[in-house]
N, C-alpha and C positions, 0 to 999 in steps of 0.2 A: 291687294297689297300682300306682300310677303314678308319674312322675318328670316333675320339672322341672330346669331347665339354670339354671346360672349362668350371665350374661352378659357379664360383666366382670370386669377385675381379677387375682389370680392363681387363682384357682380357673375362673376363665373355662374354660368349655365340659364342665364338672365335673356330673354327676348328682345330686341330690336325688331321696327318695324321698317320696311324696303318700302317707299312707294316703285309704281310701274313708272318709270320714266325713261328714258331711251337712250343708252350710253350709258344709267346707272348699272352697276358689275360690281358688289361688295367683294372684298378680297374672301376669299375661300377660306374656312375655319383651318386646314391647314398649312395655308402660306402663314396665315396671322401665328400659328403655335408655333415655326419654325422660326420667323422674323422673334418673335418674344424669345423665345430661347436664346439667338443670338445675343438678342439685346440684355438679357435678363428679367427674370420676374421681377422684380424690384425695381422703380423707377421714383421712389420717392423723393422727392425735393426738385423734379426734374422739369423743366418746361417746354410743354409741345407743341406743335402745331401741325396742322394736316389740312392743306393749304387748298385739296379738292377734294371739302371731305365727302360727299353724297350721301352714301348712308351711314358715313362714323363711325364707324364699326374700329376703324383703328382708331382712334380718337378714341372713342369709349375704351378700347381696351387700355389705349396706357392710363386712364384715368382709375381702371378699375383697379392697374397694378401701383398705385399711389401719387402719379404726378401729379406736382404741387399744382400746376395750370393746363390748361390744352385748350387751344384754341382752333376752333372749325370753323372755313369758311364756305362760303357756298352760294352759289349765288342766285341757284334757283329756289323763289319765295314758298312754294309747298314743301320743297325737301326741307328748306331751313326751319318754316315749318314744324313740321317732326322731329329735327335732330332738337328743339326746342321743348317737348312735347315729349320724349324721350330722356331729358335732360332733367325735366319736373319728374316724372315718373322715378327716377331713379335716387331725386335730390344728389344730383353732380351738381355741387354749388365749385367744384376747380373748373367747369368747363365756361368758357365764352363761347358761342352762338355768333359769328359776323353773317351779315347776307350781304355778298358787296363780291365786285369781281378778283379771283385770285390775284389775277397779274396786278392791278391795281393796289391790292392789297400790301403783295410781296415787292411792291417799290417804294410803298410809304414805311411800312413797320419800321419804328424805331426801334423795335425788341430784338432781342435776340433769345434764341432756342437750343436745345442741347438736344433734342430730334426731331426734324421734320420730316413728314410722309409728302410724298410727291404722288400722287395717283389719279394722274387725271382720266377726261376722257379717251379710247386711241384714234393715233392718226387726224389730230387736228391740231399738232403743232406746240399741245400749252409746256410741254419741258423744256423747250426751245426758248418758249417765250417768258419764265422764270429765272434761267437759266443763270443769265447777272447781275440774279437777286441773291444766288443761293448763299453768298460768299459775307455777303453782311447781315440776314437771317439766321447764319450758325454760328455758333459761339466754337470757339477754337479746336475744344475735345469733343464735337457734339456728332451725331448720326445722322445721316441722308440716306430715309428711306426711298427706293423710285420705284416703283412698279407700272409697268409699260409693256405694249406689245413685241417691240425687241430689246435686247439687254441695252444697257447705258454701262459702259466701260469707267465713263470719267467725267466728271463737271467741275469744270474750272481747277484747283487744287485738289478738289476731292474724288478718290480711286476706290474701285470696288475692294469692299475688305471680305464679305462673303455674295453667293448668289445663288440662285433657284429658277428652276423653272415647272409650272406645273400647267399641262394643257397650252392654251395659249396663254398663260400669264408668266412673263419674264420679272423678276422679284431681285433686286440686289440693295444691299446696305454698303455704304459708301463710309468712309473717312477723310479727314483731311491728311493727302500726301505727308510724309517729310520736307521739309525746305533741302 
């Protein structure tokens, strides 16, 4: 098992644990500094979700930058596991723990969010298949994080407002268009 670092906030410099799992690829402490920056430190009062989280690491991080709620789903029972087990460790009493399938998840939620992270596994389709969820999951002024193997230009209403790329990791934060 391996670990990765919180960047920011109060758990800033704080350990996470990775299990080995195939397709798990936590986002890199620099894509995460640069995405927080756009977004800002401060996320207090804010509601999240990060709807493939694996190893949580963004999830953990807007909870460590104040968000009122963050909810990780996930659907494999060892990694959920951990992000559970991680969760005690820290006393994150804002995060929810789901094990249950994203897309399934992202059709039922009657909630809505002010930022989701999108980061599934690449090359199997699940942005596609979220895709005409995104639009009643975000709350009007809200953020659409995606990070994917090639850039995502646009989903449904919502238009790149910044982007990155680092290695193979294609990284943009989305807004909702003007009408």
């Amino acid at each position: 098992m391996s670990r990765v670092r919180i960047v920011g906030g109060q758990w800033r410099s704080r350990m996470l644990p990775v299990p080995t799992v195939p397709g798990l690829r936590p986002t890199p402490d620099r894509v995460r500094e640069t995405v927080f920056n756009w977004l800002g430190q401060d996320l207090s009062g804010w509601h999240v979700l990060d709807l493939f989280a694996g190893s949580g690491v963004l999830g953990f991080e807007a909870a460590s930058r104040g968000a009122a709620s963050v909810t990780l789903v996930e659907r494999d029972a060892r990694v959920a596991g951990i992000l559970r087990s991680a969760k005690e460790t820290l006393s994150a009493s804002c995060l929810e723990i789901v094990r249950g399938d994203a897309v399934k998840f992202a059709a039922a939620c009657p909630r809505r969010f002010d930022l989701v992270f999108l980061d599934p596994p690449y090359r199997q389709g699940w942005i596609a298949q979220v895709a005409d969820h995104v639009e009643r999951l975000l709350a009007d002024e809200g953020w659409l994080y995606i990070e994917a193997e090639e850039p995502v230009d646009t989903m449904g209403s919502w238009s790149t407002y910044k982007r990155g790329r680092a290695g193979q990791v294609c990284y943009q934060l989305l807004r909702r268009s003007p009408p």
